[in-house]
C-alpha positions in Angstrom: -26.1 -48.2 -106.5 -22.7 -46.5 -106.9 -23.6 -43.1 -105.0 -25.0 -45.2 -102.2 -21.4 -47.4 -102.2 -20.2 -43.6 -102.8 -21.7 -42.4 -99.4 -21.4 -45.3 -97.4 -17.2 -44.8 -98.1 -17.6 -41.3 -97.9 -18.8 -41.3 -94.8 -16.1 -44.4 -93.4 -13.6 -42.1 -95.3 -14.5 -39.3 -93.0 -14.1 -41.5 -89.7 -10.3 -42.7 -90.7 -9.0 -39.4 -91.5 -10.8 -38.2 -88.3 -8.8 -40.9 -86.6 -5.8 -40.9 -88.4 -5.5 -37.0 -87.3 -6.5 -37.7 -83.6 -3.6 -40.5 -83.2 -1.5 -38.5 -84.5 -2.3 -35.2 -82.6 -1.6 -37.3 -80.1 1.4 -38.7 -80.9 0.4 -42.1 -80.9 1.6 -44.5 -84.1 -0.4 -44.3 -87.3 -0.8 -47.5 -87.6 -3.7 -50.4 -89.5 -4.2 -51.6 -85.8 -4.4 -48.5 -84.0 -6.5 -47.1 -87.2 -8.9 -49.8 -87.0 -9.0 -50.0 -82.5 -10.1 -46.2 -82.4 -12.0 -46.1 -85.4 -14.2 -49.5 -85.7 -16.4 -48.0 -82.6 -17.6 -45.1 -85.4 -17.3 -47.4 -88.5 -19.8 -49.8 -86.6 -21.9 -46.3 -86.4 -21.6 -45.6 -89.4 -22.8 -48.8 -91.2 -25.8 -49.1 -88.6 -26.7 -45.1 -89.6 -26.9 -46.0 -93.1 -29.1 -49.0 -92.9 -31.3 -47.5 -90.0 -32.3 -44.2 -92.3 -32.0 -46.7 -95.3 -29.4 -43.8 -96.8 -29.3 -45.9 -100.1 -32.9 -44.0 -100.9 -31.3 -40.9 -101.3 -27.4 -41.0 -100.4 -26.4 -37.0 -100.6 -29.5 -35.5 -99.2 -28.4 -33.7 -96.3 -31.3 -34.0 -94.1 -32.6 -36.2 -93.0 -30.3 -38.6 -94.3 -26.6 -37.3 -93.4 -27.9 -35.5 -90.2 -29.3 -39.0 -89.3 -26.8 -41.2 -90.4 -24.2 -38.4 -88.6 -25.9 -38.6 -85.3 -26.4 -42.9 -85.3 -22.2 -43.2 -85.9 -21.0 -40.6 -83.1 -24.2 -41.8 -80.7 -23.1 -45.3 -81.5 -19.1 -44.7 -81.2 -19.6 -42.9 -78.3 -21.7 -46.1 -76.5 -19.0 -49.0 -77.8 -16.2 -46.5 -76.3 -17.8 -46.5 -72.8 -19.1 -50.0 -72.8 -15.5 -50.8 -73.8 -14.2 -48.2 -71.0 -12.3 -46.2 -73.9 -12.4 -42.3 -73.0 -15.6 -40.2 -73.8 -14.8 -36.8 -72.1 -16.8 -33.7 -72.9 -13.8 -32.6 -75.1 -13.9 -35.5 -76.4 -17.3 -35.9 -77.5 -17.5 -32.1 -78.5 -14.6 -32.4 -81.1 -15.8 -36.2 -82.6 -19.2 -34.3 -83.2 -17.9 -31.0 -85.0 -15.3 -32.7 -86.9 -17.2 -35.8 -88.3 -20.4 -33.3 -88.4 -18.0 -30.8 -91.0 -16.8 -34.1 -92.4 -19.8 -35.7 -93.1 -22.2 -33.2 -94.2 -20.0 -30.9 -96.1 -18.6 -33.9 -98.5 -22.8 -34.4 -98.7 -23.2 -30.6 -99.3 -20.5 -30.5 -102.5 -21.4 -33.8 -103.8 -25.4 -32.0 -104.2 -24.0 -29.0 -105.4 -21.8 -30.7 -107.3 -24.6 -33.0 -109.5 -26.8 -29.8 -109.5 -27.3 -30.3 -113.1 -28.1 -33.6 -113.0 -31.2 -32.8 -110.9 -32.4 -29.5 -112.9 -31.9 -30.9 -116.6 -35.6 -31.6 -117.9 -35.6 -33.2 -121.4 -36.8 -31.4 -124.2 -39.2 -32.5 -126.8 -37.1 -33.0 -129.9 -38.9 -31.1 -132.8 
């Protein structure tokens, strides 16, 4: 329960600072609003990644899970933005992918190296 809650905020953590950095590489205000107008598109994504690969099953695994849930928030960001007639240049597009792909799956990749242990402990008969 926890390490699914854990990934799904991993995850929407990943999208804000992804944001957060874009607004203000672009020198526009860092602010809740702003945060939330850019950002819901990929939050939306996010949420509909998790429950469509049902990432709760197995929340750090990198494939399929994080691939998955990776591809359904920037496929699904990408659509709101041009439905909504936000921009979705090449550029665009390219750097959303690389940085929330980096994000994403390398928070996944330390968090399995990470509880290594956890998965190679076998219990030992007590004598």
């Amino acid at each position: 329960m926890f390490r699914s809650l854990g990934a799904l905020v991993g995850d929407l953590l990943v999208v804000f600072v992804f944001v957060a950095v874009g607004l203000l590489s672009h020198n526009n205000p860092l602010t809740v609003e702003n945060v939330f107008l850019v950002g819901w598109p990929f939050a939306a994504g996010v949420l509909l990644g998790h429950l469509a690969i049902r990432a709760w099953r197995a929340p750090f695994r990198l494939w399929p899970h994080g691939v998955f849930v990776w591809a359904i928030t920037v496929a699904t960001g990408m659509t709101v933005r041009t439905l909504f007639g936000s921009g979705t240049e090449p550029s665009f597009i390219a750097v959303t992918a690389s940085v929330t792909a980096l994000g994403m799956l390398g928070w996944r990749l330390l968090a399995t190296y990470l509880t290594r242990d956890e998965r190679t402990t076998v219990e030992t008969p007590q004598h």
